[in-house]
ROKELO-139062 format. One record per residue (C-alpha): residue in one letter; residue number from 0; x, y, z. Coordinates in nm, 4 decimals, padded with zeros to 6 digits, m for minus. Layout:
% residues N
ATOM / type / seq / X / Y / Z
ATOM / a / NUM / X / Y / Z $
...
***
This chain:
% residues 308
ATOM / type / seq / X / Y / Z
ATOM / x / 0 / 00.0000 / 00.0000 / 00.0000 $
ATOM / x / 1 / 00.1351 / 00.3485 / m00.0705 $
ATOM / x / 2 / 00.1623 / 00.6048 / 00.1688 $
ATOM / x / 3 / 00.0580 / 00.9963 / 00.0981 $
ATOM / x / 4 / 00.1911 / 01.2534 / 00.3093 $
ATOM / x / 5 / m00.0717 / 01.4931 / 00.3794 $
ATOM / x / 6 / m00.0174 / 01.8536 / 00.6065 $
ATOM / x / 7 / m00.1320 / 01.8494 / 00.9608 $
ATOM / x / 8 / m00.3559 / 02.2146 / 01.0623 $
ATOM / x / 9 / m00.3962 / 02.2667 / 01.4183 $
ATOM / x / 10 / m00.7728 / 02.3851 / 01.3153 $
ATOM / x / 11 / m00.8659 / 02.1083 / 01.0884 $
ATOM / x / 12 / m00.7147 / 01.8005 / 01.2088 $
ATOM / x / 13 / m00.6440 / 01.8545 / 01.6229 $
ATOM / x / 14 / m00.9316 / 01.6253 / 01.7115 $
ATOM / x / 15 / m00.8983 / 01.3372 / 01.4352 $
ATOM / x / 16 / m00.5171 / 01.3184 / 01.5158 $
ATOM / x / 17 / m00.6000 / 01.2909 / 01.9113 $
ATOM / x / 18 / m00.8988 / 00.9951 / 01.7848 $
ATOM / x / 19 / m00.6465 / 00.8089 / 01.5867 $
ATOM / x / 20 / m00.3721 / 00.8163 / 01.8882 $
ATOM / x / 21 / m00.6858 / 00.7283 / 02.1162 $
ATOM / x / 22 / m00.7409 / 00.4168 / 01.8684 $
ATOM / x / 23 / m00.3762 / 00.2787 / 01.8554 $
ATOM / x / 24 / m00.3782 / 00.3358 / 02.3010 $
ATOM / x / 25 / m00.7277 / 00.1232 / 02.2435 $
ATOM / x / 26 / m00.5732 / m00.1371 / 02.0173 $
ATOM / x / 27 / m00.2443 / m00.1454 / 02.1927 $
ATOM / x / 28 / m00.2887 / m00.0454 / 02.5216 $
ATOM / x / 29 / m00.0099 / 00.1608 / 02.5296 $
ATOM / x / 30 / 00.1594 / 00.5003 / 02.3317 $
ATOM / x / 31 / 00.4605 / 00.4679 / 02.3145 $
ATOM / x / 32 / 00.5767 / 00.7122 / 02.0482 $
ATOM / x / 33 / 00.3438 / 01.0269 / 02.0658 $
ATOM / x / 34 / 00.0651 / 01.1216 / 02.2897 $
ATOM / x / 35 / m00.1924 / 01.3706 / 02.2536 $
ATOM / x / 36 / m00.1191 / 01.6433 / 02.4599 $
ATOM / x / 37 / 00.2541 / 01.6993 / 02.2611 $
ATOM / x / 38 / m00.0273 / 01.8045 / 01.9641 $
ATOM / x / 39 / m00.1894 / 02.0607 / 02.1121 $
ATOM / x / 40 / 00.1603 / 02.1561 / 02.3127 $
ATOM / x / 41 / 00.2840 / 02.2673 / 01.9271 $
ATOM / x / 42 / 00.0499 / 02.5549 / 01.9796 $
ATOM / x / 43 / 00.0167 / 02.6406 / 02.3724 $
ATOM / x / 44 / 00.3663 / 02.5572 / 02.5225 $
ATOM / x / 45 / 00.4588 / 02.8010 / 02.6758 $
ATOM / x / 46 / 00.8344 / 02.7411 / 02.6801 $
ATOM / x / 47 / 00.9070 / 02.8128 / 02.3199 $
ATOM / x / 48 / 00.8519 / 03.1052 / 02.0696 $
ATOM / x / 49 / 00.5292 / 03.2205 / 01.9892 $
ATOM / x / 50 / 00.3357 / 02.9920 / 01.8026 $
ATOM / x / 51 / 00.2882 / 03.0164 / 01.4033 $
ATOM / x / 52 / 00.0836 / 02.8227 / 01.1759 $
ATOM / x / 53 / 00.4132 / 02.7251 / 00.9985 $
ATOM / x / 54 / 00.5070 / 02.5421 / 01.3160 $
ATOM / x / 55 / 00.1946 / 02.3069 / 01.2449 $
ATOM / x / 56 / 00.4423 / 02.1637 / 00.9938 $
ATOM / x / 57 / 00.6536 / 02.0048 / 01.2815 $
ATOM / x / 58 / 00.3798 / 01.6911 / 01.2432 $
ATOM / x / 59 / 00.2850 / 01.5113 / 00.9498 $
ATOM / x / 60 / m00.0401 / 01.2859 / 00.8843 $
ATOM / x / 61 / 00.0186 / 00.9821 / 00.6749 $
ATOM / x / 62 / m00.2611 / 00.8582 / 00.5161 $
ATOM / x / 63 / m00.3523 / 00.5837 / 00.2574 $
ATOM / x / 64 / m00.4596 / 00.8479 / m00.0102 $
ATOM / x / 65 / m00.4096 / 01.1886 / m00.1333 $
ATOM / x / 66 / m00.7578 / 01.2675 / 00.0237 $
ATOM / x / 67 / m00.7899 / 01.4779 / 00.3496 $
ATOM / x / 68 / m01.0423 / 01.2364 / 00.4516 $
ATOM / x / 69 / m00.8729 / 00.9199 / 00.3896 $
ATOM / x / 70 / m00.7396 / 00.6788 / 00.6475 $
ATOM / x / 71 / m00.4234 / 00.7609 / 00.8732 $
ATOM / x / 72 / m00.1639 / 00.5323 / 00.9021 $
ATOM / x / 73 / 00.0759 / 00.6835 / 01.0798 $
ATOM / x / 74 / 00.1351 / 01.0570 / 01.2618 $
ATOM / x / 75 / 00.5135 / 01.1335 / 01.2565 $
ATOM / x / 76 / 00.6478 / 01.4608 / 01.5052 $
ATOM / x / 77 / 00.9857 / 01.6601 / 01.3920 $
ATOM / x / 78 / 01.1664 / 01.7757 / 01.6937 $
ATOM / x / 79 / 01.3894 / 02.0636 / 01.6776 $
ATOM / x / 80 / 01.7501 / 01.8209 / 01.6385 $
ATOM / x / 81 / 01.5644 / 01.6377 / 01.3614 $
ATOM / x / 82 / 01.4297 / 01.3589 / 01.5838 $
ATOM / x / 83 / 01.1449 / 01.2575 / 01.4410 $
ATOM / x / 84 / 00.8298 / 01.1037 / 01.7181 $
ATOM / x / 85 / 00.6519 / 00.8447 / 01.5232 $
ATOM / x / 86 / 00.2996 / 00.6629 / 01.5733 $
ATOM / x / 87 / 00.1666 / 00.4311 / 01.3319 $
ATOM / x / 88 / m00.1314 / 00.2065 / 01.3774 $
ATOM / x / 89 / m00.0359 / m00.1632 / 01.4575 $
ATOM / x / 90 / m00.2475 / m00.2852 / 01.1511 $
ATOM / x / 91 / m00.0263 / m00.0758 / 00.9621 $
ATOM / x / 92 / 00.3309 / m00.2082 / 01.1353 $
ATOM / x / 93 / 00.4046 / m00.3554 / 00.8118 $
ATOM / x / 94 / 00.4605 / m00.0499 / 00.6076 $
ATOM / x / 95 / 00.7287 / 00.0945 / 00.8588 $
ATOM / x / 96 / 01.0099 / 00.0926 / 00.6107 $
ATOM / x / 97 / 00.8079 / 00.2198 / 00.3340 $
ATOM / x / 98 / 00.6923 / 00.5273 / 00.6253 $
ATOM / x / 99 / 01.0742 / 00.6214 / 00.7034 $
ATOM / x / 100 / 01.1919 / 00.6274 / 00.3910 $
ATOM / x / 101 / 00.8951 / 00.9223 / 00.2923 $
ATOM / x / 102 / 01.0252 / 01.0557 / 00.6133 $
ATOM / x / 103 / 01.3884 / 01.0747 / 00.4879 $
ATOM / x / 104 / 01.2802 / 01.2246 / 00.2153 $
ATOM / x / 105 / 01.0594 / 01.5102 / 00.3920 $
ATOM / x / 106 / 01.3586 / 01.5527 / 00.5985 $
ATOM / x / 107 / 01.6030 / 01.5786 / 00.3007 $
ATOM / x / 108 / 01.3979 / 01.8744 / 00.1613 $
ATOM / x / 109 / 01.3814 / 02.0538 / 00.4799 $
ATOM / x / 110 / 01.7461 / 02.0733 / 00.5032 $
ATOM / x / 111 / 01.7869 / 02.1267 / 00.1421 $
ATOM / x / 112 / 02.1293 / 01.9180 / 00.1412 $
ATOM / x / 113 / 02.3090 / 01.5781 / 00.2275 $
ATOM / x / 114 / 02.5009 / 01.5092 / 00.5024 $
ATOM / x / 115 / 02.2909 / 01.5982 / 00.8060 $
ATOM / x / 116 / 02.2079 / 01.3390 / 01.0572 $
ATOM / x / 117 / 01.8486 / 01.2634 / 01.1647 $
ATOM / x / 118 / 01.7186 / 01.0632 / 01.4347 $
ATOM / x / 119 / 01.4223 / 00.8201 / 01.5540 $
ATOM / x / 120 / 01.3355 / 00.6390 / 01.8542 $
ATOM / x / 121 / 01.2594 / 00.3228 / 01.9724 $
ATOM / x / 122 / 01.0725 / 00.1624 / 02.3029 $
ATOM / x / 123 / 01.1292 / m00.1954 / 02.4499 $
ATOM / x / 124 / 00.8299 / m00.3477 / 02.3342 $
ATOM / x / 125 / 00.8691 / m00.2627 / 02.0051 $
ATOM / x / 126 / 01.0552 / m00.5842 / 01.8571 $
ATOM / x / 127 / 00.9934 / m00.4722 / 01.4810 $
ATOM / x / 128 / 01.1122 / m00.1078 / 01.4662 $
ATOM / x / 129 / 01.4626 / m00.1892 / 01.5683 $
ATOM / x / 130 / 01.5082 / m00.4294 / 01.2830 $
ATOM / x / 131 / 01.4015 / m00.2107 / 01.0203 $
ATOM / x / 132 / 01.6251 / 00.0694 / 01.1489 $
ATOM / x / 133 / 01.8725 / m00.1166 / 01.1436 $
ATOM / x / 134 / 01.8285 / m00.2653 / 00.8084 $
ATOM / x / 135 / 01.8275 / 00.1127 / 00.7041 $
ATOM / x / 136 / 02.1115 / 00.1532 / 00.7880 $
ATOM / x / 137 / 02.0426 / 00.3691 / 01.1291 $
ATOM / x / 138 / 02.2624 / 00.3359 / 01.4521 $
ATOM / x / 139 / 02.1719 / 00.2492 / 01.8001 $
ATOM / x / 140 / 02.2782 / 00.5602 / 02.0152 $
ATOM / x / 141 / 02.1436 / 00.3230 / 02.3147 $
ATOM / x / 142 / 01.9449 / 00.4301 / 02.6230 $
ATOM / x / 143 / 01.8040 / 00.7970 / 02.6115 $
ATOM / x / 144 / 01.4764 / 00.8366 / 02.8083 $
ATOM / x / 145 / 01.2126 / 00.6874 / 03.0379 $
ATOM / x / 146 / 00.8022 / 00.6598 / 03.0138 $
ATOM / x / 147 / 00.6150 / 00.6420 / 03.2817 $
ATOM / x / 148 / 00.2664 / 00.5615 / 03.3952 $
ATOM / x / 149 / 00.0862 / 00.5590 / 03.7062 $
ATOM / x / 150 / m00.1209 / 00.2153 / 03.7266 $
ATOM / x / 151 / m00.4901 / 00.2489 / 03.7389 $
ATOM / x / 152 / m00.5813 / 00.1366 / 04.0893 $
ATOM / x / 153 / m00.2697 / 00.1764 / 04.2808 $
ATOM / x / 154 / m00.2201 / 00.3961 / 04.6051 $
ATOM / x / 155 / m00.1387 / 00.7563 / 04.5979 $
ATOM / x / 156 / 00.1526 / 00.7388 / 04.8337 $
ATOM / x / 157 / 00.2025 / 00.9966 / 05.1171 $
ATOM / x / 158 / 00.4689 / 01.2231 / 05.0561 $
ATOM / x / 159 / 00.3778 / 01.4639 / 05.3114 $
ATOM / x / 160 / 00.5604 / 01.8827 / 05.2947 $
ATOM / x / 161 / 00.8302 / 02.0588 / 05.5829 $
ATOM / x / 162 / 00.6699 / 02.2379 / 05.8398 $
ATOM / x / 163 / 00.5843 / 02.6188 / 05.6877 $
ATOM / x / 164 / 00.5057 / 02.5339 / 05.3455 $
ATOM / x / 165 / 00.2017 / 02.4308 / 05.1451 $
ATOM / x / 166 / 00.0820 / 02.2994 / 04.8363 $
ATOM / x / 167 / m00.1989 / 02.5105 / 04.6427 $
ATOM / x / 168 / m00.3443 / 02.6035 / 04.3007 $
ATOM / x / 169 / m00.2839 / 02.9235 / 04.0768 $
ATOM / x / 170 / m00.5397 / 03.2088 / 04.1806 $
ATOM / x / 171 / m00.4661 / 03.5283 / 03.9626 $
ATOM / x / 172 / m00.2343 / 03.6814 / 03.7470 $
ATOM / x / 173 / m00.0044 / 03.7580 / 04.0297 $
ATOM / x / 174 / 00.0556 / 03.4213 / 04.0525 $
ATOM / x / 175 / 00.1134 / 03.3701 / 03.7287 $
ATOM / x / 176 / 00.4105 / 03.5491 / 03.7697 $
ATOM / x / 177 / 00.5241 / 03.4025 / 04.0675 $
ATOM / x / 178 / 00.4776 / 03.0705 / 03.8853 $
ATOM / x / 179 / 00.6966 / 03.1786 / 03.5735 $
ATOM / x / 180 / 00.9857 / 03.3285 / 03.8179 $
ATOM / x / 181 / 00.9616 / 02.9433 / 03.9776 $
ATOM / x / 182 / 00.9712 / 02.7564 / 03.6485 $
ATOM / x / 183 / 01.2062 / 03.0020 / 03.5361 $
ATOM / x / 184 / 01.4834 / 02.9021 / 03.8712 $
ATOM / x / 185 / 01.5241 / 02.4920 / 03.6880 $
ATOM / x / 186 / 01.4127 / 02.5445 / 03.3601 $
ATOM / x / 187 / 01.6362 / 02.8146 / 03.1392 $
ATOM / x / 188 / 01.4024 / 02.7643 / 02.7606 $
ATOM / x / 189 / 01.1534 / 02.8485 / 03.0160 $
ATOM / x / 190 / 01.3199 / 03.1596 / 03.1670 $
ATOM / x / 191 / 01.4072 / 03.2719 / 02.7994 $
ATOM / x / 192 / 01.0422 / 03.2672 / 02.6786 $
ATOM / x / 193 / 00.7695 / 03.1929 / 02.9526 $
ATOM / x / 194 / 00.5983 / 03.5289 / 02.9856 $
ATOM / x / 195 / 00.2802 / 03.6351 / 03.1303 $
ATOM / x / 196 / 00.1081 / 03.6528 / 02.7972 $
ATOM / x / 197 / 00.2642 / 03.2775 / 02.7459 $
ATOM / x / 198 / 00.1187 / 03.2254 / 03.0310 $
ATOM / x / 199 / m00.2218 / 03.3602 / 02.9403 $
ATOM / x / 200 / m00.2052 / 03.1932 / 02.6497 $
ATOM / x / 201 / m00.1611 / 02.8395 / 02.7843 $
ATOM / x / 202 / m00.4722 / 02.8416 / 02.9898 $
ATOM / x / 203 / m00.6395 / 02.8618 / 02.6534 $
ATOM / x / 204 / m00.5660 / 02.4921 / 02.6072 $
ATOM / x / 205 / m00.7870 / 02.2073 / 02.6066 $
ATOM / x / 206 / m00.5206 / 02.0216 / 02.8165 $
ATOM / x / 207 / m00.5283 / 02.3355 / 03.0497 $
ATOM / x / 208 / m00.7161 / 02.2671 / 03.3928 $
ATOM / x / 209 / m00.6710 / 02.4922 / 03.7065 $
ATOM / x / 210 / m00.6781 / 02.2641 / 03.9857 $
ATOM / x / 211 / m00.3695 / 02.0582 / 03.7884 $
ATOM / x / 212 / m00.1143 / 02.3903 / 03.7768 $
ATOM / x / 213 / 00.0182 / 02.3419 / 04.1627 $
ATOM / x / 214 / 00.2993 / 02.5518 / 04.3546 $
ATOM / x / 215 / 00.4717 / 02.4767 / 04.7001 $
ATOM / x / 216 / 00.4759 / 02.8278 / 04.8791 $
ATOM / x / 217 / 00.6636 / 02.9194 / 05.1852 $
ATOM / x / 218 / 00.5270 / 03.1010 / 05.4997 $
ATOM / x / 219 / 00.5956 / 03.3952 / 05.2607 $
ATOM / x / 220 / 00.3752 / 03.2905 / 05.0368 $
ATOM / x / 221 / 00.6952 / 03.2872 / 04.7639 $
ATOM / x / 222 / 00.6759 / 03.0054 / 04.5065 $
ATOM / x / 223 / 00.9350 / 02.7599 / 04.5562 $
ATOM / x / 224 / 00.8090 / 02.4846 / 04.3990 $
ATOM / x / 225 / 00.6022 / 02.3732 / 04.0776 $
ATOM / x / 226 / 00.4232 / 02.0716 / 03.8991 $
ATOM / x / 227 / 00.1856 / 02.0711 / 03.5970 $
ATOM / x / 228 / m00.0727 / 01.8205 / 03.4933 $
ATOM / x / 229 / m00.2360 / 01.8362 / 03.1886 $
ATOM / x / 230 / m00.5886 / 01.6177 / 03.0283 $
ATOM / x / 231 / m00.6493 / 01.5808 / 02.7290 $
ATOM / x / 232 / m01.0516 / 01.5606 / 02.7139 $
ATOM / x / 233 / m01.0700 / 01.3999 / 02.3752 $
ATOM / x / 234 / m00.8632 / 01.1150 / 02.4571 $
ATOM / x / 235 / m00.9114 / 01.1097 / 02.8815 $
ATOM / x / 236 / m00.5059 / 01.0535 / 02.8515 $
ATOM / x / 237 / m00.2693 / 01.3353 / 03.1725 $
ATOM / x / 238 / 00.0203 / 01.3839 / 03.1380 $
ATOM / x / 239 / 00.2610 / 01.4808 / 03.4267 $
ATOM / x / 240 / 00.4731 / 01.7612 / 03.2287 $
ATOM / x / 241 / 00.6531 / 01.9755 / 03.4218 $
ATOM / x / 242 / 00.8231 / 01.9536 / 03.7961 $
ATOM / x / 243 / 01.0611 / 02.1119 / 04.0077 $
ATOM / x / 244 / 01.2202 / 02.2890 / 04.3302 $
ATOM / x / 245 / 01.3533 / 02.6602 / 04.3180 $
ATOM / x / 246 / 01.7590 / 02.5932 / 04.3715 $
ATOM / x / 247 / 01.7559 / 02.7581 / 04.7174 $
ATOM / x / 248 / 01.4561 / 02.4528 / 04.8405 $
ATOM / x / 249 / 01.5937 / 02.1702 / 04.6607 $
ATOM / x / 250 / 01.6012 / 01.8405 / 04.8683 $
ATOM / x / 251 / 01.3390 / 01.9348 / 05.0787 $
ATOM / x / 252 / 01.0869 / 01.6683 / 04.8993 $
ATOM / x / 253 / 00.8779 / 01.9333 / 04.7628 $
ATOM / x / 254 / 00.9229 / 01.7252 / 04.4219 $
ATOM / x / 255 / 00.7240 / 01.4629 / 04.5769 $
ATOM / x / 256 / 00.4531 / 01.6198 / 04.7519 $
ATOM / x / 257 / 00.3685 / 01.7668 / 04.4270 $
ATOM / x / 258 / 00.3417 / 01.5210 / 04.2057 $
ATOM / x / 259 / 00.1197 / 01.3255 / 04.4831 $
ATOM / x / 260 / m00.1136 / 01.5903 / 04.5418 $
ATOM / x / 261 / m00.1383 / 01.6400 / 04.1275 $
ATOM / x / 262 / m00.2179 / 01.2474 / 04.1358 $
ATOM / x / 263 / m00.5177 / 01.3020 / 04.4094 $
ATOM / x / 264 / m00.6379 / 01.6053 / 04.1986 $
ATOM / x / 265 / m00.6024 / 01.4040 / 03.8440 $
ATOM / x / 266 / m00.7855 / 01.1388 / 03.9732 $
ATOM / x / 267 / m01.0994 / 01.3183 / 04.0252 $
ATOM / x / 268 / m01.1168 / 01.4262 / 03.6474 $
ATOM / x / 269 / m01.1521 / 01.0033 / 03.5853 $
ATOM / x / 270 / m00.8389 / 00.9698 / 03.3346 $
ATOM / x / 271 / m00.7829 / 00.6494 / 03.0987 $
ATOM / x / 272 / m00.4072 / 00.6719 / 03.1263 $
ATOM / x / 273 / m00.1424 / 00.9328 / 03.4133 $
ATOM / x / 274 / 00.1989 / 00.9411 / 03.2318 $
ATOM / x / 275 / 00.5291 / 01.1200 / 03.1895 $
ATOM / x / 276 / 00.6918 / 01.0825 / 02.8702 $
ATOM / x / 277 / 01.0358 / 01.1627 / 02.6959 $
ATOM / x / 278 / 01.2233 / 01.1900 / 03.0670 $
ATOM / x / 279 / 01.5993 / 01.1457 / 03.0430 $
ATOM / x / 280 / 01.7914 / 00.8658 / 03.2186 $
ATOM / x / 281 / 01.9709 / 01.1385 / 03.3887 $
ATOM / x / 282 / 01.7110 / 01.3967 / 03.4676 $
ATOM / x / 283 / 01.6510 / 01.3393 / 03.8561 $
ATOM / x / 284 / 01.2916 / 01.3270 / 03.7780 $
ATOM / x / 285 / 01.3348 / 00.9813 / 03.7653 $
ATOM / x / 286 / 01.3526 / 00.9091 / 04.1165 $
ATOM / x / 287 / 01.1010 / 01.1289 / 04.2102 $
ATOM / x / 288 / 00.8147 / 01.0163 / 03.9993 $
ATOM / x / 289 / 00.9263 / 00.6987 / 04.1494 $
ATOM / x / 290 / 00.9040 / 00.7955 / 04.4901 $
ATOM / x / 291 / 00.5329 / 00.9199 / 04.3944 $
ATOM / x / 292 / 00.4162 / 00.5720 / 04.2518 $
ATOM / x / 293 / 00.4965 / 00.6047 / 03.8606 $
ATOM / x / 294 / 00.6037 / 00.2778 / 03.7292 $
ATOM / x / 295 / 00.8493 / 00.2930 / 03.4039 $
ATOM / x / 296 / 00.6313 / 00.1393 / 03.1203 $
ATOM / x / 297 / 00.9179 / 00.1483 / 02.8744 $
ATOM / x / 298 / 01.2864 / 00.2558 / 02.7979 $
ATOM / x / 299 / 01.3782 / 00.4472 / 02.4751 $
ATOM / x / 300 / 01.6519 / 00.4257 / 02.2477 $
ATOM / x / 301 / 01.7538 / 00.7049 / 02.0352 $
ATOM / x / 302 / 01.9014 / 00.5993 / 01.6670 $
ATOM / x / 303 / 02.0512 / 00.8065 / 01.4306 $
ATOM / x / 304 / 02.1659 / 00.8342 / 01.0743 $
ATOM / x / 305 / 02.3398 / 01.0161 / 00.8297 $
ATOM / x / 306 / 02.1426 / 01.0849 / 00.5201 $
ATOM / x / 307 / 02.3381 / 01.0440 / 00.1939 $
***
């Protein structure tokens, strides 16, 4: 069967890309490669330049006609380094060769010349994908990040705060700020572009809920801590995005305590699937989300190739 690349529009195709990554969780019980809320992040992140509808060609539909109504068979992501997030339907596993060589190609005329080195990813329980990279002549980079999930039915555990501080939700603009200045402390894309209006902006999201966005404040009522949840609504899939301690209250388990309370307040909206996605081995997240009950569903390997 041949495969059609087709353009992805935020306004046209947002909720059938989110209802064919719903399918393949369905069908699979898993997503290993892409999940919804990175979609609608293209537009709302706040950690990046302003959004532009010639960023909606970072993602590509793949469909089994030239028609905009046709089946997809695959939804393909292109990172900033050229590392290219890939979903395709299991009925359409088959066809994964055929799929990344299109994808070379898009990626050959986005450079515009040979040489350059692109990259792709693979998860544990994916026996097939290795294989064909590798018959493509791609190279195994090894381990380079972590999924997680929190199991349906397991215990919240108790990762209670130090005396003087407390855990509570975003109220007004003034603590919008507060929030950026936090995020700001461990994250430097997010000191470079986070801004109020960013921040305004991002509440605009589908994936945006109140109640997730949670700080740790002191007796001062100073931010020192931060974790966001997001939902998808289409696809009933959170996502545990974003996490941290200001430098000056690290190792205090603030961490923890947030990403437990964000579990309690998640678990009221009813979600099919709690994750955290694309975390490297190295990031001390790791421990932390493991402290709060998030199991590792699957390692990732990062593969790369020079294209000739």
């Amino acid at each position: 069967m041949k495969i059609f690349q087709r353009p992805f529009s935020f306004e046209r195709n947002l909720d059938e890309v989110r209802l064919f990554l719903l399918e393949v969780y369905k069908q699979t019980d898993a997503l290993h490669y892409l999940i919804p809320i990175k979609i609608e992040n293209q537009k709302f992140g706040p950690c990046g330049e302003d959004y532009s509808p010639k960023d909606d060609e970072a993602l590509k539909i793949w469909r089994t006609s030239d028609k905009d109504d046709s089946d997809i068979v695959a939804i393909s992501h292109r990172g900033s380094a050229a590392n290219y997030h890939i979903e395709i339907h299991p009925s359409n596993k088959s066809l994964e060769n055929d799929l990344f060589q299109e994808i070379e190609k898009l990626e050959r005329n986005i450079v515009g010349k040979l040489g350059s080195r692109m990259y792709m990813y693979t998860v544990g329980p994916d026996s097939m994908r290795p294989k064909v990279l590798a018959e493509m002549g791609y190279e195994d980079y090894g381990l380079h990040e972590y999924n997680y999930e929190f199991l349906q039915g397991a215990s919240i555990p108790d990762n209670p705060l130090p005396d003087g501080y407390r855990i509570r939700g975003l109220r007004d603009e003034q603590d919008y700020v507060k929030f950026i200045e936090v995020i700001g402390s461990v994250y430097d894309h997010c000191r470079q572009y986070m801004t109020l209006e960013k921040m305004r902006w991002m509440t605009e999201a589908e994936f945006y809920h109140q109640d997730l966005n949670l700080a740790v404040a002191d007796e001062k009522d100073r931010f020192v801590g931060f974790c966001m949840y997001r939902l998808d609504p289409i696809t009933g899939i959170a996502e545990m995005e974003s996490l941290g301690a200001h430098p000056d209250s690290s190792d205090l388990g603030l961490e923890e305590a947030l990403l437990s309370e964000g579990l309690r307040r998640v678990m009221k909206h009813q979600p099919r699937l709690i994750c955290a996605v694309e975390i490297d081995i190295s990031d001390p997240m790791n421990k932390e989300l493991e402290s709060a009950g998030f199991v590792r569903s699957v390692t990732m390997n990062m593969w790369g190739k020079i294209l000739e």
